[in-house]
Each structure stands twice: as C-alpha cells, then as structure tokens.
C-alpha positions as CSV (number, residue, x, y, z in Angstrom):
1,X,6.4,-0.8,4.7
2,X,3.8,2.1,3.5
3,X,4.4,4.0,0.7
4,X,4.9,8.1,0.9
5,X,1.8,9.5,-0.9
6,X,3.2,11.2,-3.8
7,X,4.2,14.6,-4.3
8,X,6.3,17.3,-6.3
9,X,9.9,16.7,-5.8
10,X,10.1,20.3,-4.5
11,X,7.5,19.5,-1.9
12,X,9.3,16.3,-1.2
13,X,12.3,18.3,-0.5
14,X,10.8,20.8,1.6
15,X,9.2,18.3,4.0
16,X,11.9,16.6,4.4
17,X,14.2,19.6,5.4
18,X,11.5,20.8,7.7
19,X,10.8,17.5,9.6
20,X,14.9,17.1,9.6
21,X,15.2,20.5,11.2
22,X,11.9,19.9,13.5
23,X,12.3,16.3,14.5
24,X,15.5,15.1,13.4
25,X,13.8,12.6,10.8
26,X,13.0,13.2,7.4
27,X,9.3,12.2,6.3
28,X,10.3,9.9,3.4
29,X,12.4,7.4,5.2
30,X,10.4,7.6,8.3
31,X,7.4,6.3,6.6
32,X,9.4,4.2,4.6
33,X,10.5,2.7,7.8
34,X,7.0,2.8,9.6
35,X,8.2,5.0,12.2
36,X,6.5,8.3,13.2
37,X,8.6,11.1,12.0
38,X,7.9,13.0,14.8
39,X,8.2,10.4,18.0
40,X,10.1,8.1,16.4
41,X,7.9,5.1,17.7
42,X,6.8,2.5,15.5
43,X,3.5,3.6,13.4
44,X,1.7,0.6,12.1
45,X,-1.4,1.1,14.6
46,X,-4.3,3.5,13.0
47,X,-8.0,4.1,14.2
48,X,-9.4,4.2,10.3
49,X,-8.2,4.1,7.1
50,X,-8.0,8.2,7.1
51,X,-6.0,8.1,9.8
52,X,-3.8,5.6,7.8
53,X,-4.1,7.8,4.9
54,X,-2.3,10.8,7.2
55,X,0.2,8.9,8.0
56,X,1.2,8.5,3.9
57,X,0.7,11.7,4.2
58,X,2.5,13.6,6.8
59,X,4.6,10.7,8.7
60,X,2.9,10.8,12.0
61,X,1.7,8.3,13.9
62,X,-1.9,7.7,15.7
63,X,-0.6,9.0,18.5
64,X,0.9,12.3,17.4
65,X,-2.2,13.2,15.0
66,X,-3.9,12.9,17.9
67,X,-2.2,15.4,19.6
68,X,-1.9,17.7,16.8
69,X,-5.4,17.1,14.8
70,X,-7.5,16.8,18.0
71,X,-9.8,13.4,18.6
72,X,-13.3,12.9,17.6
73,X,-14.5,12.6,21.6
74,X,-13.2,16.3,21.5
75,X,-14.6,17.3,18.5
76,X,-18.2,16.2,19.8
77,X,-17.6,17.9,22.7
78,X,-17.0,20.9,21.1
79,X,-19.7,20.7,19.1
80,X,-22.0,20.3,22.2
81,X,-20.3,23.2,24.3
82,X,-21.4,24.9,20.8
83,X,-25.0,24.2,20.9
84,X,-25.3,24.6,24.7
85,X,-23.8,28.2,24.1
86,X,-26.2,28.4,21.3
C-alpha cells in the first residue's frame, strides 16, 4: 500500500471532492488502495522513483501521467523541433 504524501486537511478535502466529482474516486483511498484515481487500474508499475513520487502525490498511475504530463521521448523531441526552428 503507498502512503498519500501529506497535506493540509483543507487540501486533502479539496482533492478529494474534485477527483470524486472528476473521476468518481477520491485520491486518498485510491492511493491507499494502489489504484489510479483516474483509470481505476491497478498503479504499482512506475518508470522512476519521481514518477512514484507523483503518484503519492496526485493518485495517477504511469499510465495517466503519461497522458497528462507528456513523456520524456516527447519532451526531446520538442526540444529538437526547438533548436531546428532555432
């Protein structure tokens, strides 16, 4: 089980009622379950340890950080498309 990263109990509350409203899943006991809050697959898979770190952090898996974050093989390309454009 992974541990929410701590926060204010105001925050915690306002997470929670927005990933309730979004996803149908509150962040606490989504993590607390090691489920992603917003697929609601299992999240116990993670590229790094920052990635990991996210998940304490907002409740998403690999997967869906992914989608919202970006990846790092977009990122680079990006940053060549940059220095090609100059």
């Amino acid at each position: 089980m992974t541990e929410p990263c701590k926060k204010s109990e105001g925050m915690k509350q306002l997470l929670d009622d927005f990933t309730l409203g979004v996803w149908g899943r509150t962040r606490i006991d989504s993590i607390k379950q090691d489920i992603c809050v917003g697929c609601g697959e299992e999240a116990t898979s993670f590229t790094d340890a920052v990635s990991r770190k996210e998940y304490s952090i907002s409740g998403l898996c690999q997967v869906c950080q992914d989608r919202i974050f970006g990846t790092d093989e977009e990122e680079e390309y990006y940053e060549e498309e940059a220095d090609v454009l100059g």
